[in-house]
C-alpha positions in Angstrom: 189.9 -61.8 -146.6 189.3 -58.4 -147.4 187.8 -56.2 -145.0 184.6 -54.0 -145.3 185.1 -50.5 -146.5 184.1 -47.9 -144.2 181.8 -45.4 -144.8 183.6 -41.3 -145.1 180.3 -40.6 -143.1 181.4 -43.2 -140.3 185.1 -41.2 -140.1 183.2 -38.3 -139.9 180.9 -39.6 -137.2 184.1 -41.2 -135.2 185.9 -37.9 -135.5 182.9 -36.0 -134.4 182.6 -37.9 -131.1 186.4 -37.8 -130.6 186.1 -34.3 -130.5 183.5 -33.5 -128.7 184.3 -36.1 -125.6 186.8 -33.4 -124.7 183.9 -30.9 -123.2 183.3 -31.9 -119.9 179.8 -32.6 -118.7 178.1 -30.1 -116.3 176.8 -30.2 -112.7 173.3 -28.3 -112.3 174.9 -25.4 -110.1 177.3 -25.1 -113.0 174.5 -24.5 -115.6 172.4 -22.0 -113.5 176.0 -20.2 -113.2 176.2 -20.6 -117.4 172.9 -19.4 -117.7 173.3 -16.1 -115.7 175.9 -15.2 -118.1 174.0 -15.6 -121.1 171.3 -13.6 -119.8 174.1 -11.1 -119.4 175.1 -11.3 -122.9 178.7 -13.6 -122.4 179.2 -15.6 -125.3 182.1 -17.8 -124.1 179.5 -18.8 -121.1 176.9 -19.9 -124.2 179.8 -21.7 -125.8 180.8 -23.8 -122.8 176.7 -24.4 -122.6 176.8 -25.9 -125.9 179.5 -27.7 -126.2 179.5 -29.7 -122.6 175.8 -31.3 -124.2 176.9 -31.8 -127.3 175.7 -35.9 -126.7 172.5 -34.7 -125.6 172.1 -34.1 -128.9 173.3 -37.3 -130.2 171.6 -39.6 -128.1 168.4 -38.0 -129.5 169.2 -37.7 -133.0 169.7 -41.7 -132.7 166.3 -41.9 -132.3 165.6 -40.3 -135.1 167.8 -42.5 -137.5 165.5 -42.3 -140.5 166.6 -43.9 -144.3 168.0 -41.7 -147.1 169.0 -39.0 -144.2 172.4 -38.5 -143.0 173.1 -38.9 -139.2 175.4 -36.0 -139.5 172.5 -33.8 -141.5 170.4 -35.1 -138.2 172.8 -34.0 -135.3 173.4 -31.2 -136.9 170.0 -29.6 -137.1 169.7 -30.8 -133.5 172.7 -28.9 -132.4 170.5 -25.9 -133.7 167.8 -26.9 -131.5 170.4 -27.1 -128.8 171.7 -23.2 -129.2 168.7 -22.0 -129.1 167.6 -23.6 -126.1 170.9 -22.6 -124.4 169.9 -18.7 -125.5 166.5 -19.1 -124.0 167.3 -21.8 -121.1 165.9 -19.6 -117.5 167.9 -20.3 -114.7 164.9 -19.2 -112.5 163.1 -22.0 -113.5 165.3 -24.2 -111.4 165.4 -27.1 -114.0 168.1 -28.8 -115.7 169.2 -28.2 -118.6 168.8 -31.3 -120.5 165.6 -31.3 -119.3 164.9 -28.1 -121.2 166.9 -28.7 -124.2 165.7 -32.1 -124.7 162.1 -30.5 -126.1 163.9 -28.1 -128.2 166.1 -30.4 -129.9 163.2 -33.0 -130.7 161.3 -30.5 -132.4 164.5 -29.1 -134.8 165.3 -32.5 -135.7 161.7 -33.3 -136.2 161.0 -29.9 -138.6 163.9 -31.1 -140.4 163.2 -34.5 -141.6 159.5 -33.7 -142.4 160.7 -31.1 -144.3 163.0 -33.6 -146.3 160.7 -35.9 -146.9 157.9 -33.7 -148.3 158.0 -33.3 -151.7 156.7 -30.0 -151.6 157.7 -27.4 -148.5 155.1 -25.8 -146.8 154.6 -22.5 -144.9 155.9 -23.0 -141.0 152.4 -22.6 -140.0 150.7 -25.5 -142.0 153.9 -27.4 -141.6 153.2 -27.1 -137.1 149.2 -27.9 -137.9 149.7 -31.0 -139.6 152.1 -32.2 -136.8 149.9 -31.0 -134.0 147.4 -33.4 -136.3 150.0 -36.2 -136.3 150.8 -35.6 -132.5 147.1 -36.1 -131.5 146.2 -39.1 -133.7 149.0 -41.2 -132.1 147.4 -40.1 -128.4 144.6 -40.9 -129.5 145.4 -44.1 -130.7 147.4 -45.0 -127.7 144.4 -43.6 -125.3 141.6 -44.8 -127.1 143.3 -48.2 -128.1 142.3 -48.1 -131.8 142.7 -45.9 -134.6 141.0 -42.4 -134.5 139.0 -40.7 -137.1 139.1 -37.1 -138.1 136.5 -36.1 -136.1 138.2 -37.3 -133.2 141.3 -35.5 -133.8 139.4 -32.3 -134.3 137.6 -32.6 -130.8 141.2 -33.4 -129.4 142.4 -30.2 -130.8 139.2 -28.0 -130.6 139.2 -26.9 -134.4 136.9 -27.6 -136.9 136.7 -31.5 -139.0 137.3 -29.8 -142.0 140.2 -28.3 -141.6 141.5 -31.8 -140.5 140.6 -32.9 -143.7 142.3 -30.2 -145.5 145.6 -30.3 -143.3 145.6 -34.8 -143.8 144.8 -34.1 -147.6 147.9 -31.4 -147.7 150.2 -33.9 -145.8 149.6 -36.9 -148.2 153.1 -36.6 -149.9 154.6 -36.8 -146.3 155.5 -39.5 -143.7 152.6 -41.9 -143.3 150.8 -41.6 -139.8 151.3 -45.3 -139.8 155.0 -45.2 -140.9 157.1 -47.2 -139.3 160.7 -46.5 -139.5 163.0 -48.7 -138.5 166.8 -49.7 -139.1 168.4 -53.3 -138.1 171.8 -51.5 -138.8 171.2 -48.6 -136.5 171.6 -48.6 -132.8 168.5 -47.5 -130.6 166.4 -46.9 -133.8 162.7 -46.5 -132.8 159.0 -45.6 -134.2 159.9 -42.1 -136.3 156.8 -40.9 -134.3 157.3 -40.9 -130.3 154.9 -42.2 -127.6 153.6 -38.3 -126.6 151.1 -39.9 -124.0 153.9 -39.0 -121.0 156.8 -36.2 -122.3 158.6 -35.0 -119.3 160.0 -32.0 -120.8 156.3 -31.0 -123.2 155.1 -31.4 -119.0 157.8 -28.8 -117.9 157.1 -26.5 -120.7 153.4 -26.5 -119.7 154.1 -26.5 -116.4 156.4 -22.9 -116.9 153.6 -21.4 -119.5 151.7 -21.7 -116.7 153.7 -20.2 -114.1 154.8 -17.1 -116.7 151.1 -16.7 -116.7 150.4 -16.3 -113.2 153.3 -13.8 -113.1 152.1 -11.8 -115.6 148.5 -11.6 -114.0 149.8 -10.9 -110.5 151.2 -7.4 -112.4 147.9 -6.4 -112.6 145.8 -4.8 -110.3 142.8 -7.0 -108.8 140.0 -5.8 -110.8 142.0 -6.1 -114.1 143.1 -10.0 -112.4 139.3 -10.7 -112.0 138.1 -9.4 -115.1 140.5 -11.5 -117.3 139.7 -14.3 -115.3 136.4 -14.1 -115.7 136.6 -13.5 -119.5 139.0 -15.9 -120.5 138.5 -19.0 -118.0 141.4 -18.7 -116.2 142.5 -20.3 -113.1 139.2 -22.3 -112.4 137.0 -19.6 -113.4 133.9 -19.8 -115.5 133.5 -18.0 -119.0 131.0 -15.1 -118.0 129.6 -11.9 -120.7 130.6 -8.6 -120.0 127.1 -7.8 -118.0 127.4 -10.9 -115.8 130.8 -9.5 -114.7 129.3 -6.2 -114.6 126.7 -7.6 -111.6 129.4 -9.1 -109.6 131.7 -6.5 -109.8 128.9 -3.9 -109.5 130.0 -1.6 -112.7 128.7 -1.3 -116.3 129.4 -3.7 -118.9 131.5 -0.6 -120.7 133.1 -0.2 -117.6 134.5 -3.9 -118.0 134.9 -3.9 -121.5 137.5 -0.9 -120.9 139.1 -3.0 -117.6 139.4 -5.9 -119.9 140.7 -4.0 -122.8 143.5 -2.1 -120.0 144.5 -5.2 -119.3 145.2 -7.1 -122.1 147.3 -4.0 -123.2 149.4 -4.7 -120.1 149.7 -8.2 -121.0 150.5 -7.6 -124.5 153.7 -5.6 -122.9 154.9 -8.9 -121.9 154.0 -11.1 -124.7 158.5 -11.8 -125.0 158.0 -13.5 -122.1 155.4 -16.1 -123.4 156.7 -16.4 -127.0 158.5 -19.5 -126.2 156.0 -21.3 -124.8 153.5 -20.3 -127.3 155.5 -21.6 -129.9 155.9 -25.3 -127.5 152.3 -25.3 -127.8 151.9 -24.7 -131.7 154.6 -27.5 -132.9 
């Protein structure tokens, strides 16, 4: 009886995990260690990073075992995803790692395939708008227990019906909302489109935006704190006008507008800080 050929992709594969079962895994003491080191510029400490969750990466890419894309092509775009994450990964923020290279790695591997299934490539920043879209039509369906319509997407995201609209019109030629895709042959194949409704690590990166925020406010001196919080509804506060700040803080609208305008110049001297979790929020 002659035997099945195997694929040169499943030698690959097998040699792949051969090699990297040789980098041990890591305690969490031994990535905050790693972690200072990159911060300090060592490359052999971002190496070791890398390397010991080199799985981390493949258990995710499993998930995203999609028809008429290579596994390989997959983990590898995902190992990007994990780099960068170990450049960026905080050791302040007292987390694991996988933890924060999880969200990182999803969204690589996620760019990746929509951009192989598109027929036409789009600019990054339609390409994060139509899956902010996609990400908030399968909340919604899984909150509102049936299928939402465009104007219920756009009041989820705050933007305007029509450019939902535009951005489900631009994505026609891409994965279905609906799609479904699903391999017998693969193991721990799943819906090409997670269940967002609980996301541990989109919760941490919130969670730290949040935090960065608050640091970043605290640098400022208590007038400048009260006016931005007053202006931009933060931490409970209610959206007021330059005069209604004026009255409580007993000084001239001008005088504001220049407090306010201070301010945001001294938060715009920090913007590196929040890049990353600006760009969580975007994708």
């Amino acid at each position: 009886m002659n035997k099945k050929p195997v694929k040169s992709s499943d030698n690959l594969l097998d040699t792949y995990f051969k090699q990297i079962k040789v980098f041990p895994l890591l305690s969490f003491d031994d990535e905050l260690d790693l972690s200072r080191k990159i911060q300090g510029g060592n490359t052999d400490a971002l190496h070791t990073m890398v390397n010991s969750n080199l799985r981390l990466v493949i258990k995710i890419a499993a998930m995203y075992n999609v028809p008429g894309i290579s596994l390989l092509d997959i983990i590898q775009e995902g190992n990007i995803g994990l780099i960068q994450a170990a450049k960026k990964y905080d050791y302040r923020k007292n987390v694991r790692f996988c933890t924060y290279a999880s969200w990182w790695i999803r969204q690589f591997i996620s760019r990746y395939i929509t951009n192989r299934r598109r027929l036409v490539r789009l600019p990054q920043r339609k390409e994060e708008t139509i899956r902010k879209i996609q990400r908030a039509y399968h909340v919604l369906c899984q909150t509102m227990m049936q299928q939402p319509n465009n104007t219920d997407i756009a009041k989820e995201l705050g933007i305007p019906v029509n450019d939902v609209d535009s951005f489900v019109n631009l994505a026609a030629d891409s994965v279905s909302f609906e799609q479904t895709v699903f391999d017998d042959d693969s193991i721990g194949a799943v819906d090409f489109h997670e269940d967002y409704t609980y996301c541990p690590e989109r919760n941490f990166m919130k969670k730290a935006s949040l935090d960065g925020t608050k640091r970043i406010l605290n640098k400022l001196m208590d007038r400048e704190k009260r006016v931005i919080n007053y202006r931009y509804q933060l931490n409970g506060c209610e959206r007021h006008t330059l005069r209604e700040i004026g009255d409580k803080l007993e000084i001239s609208p001008e005088t504001v507008r220049q407090i306010e305008r201070r301010a945001l110049k001294k938060i715009r001297s920090h913007v590196t800080e929040l890049k990353e979790y600006l760009y969580v929020e975007a994708i």
